[in-house]
C-alpha positions in Angstrom: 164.3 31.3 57.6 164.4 29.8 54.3 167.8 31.9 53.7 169.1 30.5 56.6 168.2 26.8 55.3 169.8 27.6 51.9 172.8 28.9 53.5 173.1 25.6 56.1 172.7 23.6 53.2 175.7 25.1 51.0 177.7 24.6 54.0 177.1 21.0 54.5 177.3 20.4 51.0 179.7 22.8 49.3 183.4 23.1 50.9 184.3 26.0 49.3 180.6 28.2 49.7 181.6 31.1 52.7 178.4 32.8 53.9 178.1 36.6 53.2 177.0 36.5 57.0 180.6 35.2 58.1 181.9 38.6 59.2 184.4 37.6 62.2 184.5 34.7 64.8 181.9 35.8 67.2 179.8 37.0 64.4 179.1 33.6 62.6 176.2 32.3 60.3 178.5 29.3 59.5 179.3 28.6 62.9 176.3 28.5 64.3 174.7 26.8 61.5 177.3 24.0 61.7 176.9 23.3 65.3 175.3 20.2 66.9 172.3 22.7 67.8 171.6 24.1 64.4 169.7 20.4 63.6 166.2 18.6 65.3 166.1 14.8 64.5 168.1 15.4 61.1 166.1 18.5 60.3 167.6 22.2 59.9 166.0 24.2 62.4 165.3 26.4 60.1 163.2 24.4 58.2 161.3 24.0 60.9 160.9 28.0 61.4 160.2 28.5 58.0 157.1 25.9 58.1 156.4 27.8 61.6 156.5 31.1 59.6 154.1 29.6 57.2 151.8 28.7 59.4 151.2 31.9 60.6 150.9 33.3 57.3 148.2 31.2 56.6 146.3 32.3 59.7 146.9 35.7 59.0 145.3 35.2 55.3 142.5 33.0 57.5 141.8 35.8 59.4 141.6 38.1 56.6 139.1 36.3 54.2 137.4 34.1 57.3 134.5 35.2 59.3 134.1 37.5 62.2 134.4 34.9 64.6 137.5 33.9 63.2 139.1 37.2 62.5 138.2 37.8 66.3 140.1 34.4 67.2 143.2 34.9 64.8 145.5 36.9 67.2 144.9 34.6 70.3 145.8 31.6 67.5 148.8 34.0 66.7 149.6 34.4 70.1 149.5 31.2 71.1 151.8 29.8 68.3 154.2 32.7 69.1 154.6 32.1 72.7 155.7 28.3 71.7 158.1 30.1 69.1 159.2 32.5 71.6 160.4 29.7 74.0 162.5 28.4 70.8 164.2 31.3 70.1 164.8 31.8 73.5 166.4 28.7 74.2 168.3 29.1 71.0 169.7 32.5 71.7 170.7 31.1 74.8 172.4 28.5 72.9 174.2 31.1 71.1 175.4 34.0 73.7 175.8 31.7 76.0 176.9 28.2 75.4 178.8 28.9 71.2 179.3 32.4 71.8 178.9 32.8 68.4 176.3 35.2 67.0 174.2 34.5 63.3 172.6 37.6 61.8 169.9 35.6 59.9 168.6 34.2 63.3 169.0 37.2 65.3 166.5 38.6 62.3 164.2 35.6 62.8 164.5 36.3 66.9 163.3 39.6 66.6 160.5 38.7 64.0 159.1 35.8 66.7 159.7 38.3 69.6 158.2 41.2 67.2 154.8 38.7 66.8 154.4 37.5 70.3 153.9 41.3 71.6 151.5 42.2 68.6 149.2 39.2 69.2 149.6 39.6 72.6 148.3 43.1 72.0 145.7 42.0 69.4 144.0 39.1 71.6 141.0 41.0 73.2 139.6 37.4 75.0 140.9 35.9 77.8 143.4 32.9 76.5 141.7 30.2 78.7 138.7 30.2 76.3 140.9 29.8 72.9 140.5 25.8 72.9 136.6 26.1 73.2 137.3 28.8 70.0 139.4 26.5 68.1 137.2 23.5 68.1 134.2 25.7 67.2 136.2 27.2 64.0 137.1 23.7 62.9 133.8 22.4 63.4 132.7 25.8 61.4 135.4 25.2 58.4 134.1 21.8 58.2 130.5 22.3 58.5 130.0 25.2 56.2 129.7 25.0 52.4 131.6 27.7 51.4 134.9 25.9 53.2 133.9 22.8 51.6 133.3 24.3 48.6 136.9 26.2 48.7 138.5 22.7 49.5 136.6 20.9 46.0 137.8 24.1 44.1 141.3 23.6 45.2 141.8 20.0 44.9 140.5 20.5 41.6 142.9 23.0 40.8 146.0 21.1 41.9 144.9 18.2 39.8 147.2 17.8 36.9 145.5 18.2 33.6 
């Protein structure tokens, strides 16, 4: 995803940049990435995947390092943010078969991660999805409530402080 923002912004703001992904007509980085549906309120949708991508990264690393409750809750948290990303991309490969006829390797790549994510979380999630809001609230209230997450937090602010 950040690719794809780099390469949307050499288009709008170089003339003479031609992305490696521009192979024919149908087959299109720059066409797709140009069109009134490659932007959300002024932002490159692909800014918004890559903070979407980040996201999950840092739940992934949560559920790595977290506690057993967490690492239990992860994949429904996974699966949950997936399905929302899976209605994106399907909307947005919609946009692009169907409505541009234009294809763009770079979100076809993305498509397939998002798709790739929403079956292994789906897979992963061994408790029924109605009870994930009672699980969130009890992590946050965990994160916040327990000294070691404090503790992390008051490490890293320090840290980021400038010297």
């Amino acid at each position: 995803m950040l690719w794809a923002a780099y390469v949307h912004h050499r288009l709008l703001f170089d003339p003479r940049y031609a992305s490696f992904c521009d192979i024919n007509s149908t087959v299109s980085c720059s066409e797709v990435l140009l069109s009134r549906y490659s932007t959300a309120y002024g932002v490159p949708i692909a800014i918004y995947g890559a903070i979407w991508f980040a996201g999950i990264l840092v739940l992934l690393g949560a559920g790595t390092w977290g506690g057993e409750a967490l690492r239990e809750n992860v994949p429904g948290y996974v699966f949950a943010l997936s399905t929302a990303g899976l209605a994106v991309v399907l909307y947005l490969g919609y946009v692009s078969f169907a409505v541009l006829k234009v294809y763009c390797p770079l979100c076809l790549t993305a498509d397939a991660a998002v798709v790739g994510l929403f079956i292994v979380s789906g897979a992963a999630t061994s408790f029924p999805m109605t009870t994930l809001p009672k699980r969130f609230f009890r992590d946050v209230k965990t994160s916040f409530v327990t000294p070691v997450a404090i503790a992390v937090i008051a490490i890293g602010r320090r840290r980021l402080r400038p010297a």
